[in-house]
BALOBA-1460 file (C-alpha; in Angstrom, 3 decimals):
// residues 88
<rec num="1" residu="x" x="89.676" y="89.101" z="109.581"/>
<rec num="2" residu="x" x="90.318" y="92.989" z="110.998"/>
<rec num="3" residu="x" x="89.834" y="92.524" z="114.939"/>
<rec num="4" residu="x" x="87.448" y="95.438" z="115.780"/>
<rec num="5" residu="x" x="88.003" y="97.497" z="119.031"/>
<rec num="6" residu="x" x="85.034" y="98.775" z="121.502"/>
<rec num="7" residu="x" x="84.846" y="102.757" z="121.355"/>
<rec num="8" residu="x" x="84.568" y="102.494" z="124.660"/>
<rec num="9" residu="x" x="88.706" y="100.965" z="125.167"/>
<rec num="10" residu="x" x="89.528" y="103.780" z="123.115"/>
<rec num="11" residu="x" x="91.972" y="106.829" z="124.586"/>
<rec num="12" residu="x" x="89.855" y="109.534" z="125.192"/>
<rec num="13" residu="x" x="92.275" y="113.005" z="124.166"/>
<rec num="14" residu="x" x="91.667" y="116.350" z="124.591"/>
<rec num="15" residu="x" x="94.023" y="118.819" z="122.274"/>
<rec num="16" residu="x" x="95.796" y="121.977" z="123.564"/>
<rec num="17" residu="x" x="97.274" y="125.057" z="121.035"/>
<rec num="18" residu="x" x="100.654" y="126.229" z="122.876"/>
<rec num="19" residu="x" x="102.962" y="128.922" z="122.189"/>
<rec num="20" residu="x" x="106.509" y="127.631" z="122.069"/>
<rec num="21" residu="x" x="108.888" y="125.486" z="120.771"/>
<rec num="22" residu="x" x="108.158" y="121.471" z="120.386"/>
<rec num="23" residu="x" x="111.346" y="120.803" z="122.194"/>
<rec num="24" residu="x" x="110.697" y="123.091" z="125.171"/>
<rec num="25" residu="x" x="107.581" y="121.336" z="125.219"/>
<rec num="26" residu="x" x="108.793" y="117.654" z="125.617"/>
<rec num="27" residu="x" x="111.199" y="118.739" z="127.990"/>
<rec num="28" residu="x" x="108.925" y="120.727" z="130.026"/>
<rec num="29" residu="x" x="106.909" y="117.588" z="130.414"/>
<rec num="30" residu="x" x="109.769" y="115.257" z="131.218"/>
<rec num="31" residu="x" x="111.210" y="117.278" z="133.362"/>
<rec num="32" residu="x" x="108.325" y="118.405" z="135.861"/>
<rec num="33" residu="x" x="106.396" y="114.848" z="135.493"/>
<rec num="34" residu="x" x="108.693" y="112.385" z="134.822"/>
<rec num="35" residu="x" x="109.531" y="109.622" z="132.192"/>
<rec num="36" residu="x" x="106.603" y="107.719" z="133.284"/>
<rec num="37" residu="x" x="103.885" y="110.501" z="133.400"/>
<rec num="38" residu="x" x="105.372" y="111.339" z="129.767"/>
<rec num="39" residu="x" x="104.150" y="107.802" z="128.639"/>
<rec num="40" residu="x" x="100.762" y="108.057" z="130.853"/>
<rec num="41" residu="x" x="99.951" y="111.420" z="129.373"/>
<rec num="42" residu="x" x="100.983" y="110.497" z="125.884"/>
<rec num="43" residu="x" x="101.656" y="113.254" z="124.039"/>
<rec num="44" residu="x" x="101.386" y="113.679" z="120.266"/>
<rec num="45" residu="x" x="102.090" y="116.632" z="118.354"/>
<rec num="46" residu="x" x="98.849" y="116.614" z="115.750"/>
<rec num="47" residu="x" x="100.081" y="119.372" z="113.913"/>
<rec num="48" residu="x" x="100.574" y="123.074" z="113.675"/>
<rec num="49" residu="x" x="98.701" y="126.971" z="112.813"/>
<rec num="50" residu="x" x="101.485" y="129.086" z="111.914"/>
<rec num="51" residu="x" x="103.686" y="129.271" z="115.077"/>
<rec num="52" residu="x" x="101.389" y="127.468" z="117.437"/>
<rec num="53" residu="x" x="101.442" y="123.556" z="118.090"/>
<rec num="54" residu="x" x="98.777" y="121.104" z="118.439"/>
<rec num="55" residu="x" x="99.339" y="118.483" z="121.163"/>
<rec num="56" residu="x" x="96.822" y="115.468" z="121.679"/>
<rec num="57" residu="x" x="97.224" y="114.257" z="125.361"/>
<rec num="58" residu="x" x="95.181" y="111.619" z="127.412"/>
<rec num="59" residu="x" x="92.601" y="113.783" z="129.097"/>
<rec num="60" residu="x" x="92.935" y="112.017" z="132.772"/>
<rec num="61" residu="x" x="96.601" y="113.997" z="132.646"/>
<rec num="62" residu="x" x="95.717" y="117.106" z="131.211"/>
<rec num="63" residu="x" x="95.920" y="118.907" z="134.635"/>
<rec num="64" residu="x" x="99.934" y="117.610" z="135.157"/>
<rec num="65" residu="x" x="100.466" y="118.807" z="131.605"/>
<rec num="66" residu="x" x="99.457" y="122.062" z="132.317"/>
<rec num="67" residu="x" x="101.325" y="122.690" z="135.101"/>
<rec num="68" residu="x" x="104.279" y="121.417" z="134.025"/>
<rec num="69" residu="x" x="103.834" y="124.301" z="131.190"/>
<rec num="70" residu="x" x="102.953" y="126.555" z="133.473"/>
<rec num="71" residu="x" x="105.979" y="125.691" z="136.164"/>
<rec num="72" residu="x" x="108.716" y="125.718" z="132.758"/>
<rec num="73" residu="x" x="107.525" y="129.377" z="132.082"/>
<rec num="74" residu="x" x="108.474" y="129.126" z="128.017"/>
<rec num="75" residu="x" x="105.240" y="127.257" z="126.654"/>
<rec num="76" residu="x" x="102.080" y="128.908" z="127.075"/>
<rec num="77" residu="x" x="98.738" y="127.167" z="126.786"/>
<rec num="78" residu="x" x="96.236" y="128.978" z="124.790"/>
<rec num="79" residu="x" x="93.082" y="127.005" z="124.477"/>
<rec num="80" residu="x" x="92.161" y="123.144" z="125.260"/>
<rec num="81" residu="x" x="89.604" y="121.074" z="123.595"/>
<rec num="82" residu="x" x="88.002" y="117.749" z="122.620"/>
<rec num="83" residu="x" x="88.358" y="118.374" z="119.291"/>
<rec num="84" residu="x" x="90.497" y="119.937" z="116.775"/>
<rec num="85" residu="x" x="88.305" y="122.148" z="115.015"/>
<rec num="86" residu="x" x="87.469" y="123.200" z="118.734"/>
<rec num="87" residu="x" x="90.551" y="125.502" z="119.185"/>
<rec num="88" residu="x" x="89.952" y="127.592" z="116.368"/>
């Protein structure tokens, strides 16, 4: 029997397209928040467009991820949204 899980216990992400390197971008985050914000805000990299990244973070820490971009100065945050096809 599959044990079925209410939509409302699951993570609620919103998706930002940067400009930058994935590396710079987990460091930026570790370095500015912490080990422990890095697991709270639990970043994924979803995928890519060309150059640009795709990051899935928990939206309650969307505001620390973006200024720990924005303090690191190498990843640049070009759109955020609550859905992929939203950054297009």
């Amino acid at each position: 029997m599959k044990l079925k899980s209410k939509p409302s216990s699951r993570m609620k992400k919103r998706y930002l397209l940067l400009e930058g390197k994935k590396e710079d971008a987990e460091r930026a985050i570790i370095d500015y928040i912490g080990v422990l914000g890095y697991t709270q805000a639990n970043p994924i990299f979803v995928g890519h467009k060309g150059e640009k990244l795709i990051l899935s973070i928990d939206r309650k820490k969307i505001n620390n991820v973006r200024a720990a971009f924005e303090l690191y100065g190498r990843i640049k945050v070009l759109g955020v949204s609550g859905t992929i096809k939203g950054l297009d």
